[in-house]
N, C-alpha and C positions, 0 to 999 in steps of 0.2 A: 504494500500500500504506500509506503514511505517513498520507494524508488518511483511510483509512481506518479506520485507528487511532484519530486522531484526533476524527472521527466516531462513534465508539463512547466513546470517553471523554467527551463531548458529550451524550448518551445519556445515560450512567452519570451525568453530574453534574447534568440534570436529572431525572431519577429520584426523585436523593440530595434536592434540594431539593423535591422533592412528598413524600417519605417524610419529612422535618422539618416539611412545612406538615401532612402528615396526622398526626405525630405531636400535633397542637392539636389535635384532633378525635377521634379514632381511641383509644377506652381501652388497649388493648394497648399502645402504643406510647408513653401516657403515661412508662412510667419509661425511657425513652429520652430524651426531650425535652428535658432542659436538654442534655445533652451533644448533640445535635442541633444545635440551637438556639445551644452554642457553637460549634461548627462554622461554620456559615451565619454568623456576623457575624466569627469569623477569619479565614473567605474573603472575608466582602465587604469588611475591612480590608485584607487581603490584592490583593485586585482592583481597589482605589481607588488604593494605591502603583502599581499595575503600572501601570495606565490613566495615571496624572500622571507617569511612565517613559519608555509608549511613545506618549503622544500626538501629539509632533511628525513622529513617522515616518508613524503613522496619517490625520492631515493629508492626508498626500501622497497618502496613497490615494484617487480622486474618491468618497468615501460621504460620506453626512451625518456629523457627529461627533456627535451623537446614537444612530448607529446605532454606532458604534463604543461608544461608551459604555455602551450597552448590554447589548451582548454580550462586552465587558471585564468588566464586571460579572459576567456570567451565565458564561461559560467559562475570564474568564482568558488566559492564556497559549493555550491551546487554539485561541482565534481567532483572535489575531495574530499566533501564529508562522507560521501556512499562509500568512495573511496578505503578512508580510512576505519569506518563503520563496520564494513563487510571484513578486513581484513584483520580487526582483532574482535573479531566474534570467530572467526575460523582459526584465529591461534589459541581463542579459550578453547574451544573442545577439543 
């Protein structure tokens, strides 16, 4: 239930960042765009802290840290709390 929550918030926040890239292009959505636009770089200030946070946990996981980085980026918290969730419930048992 939880993953799919979280999976829809996933959704939701790439949406959000096609809805700021279409806001450049797209006249209607012009008078949106700065406030967009602030948005998408308080998140990705926001997801640059988190990532240099939770990096060393993230390590431990066999992925590329590339691929961690960039889905730190792209969801945040979103990815690496299932992340790190699912993987010390499978070292409890």
């Amino acid at each position: 239930m939880l993953s799919t929550i979280f999976n829809l918030l996933k959704v939701a926040t790439v949406i959000f960042y096609l809805l700021a890239l279409a806001s450049l292009v797209i006249e209607p959505l012009h008078g949106f765009q700065m406030i967009l636009l602030t948005i998408v770089a308080a998140l990705a200030i926001a997801h640059a802290a988190e990532f240099l946070l939770v990096r060393n946990k993230l390590a431990l996981i066999e992925k590329a840290a590339g691929h961690h980085l960039l889905n730190v980026m792209l969801f945040g918290f979103l990815y690496w709390i299932p992340l790190l969730y699912t993987d010390n419930a499978n070292s409890n048992t």
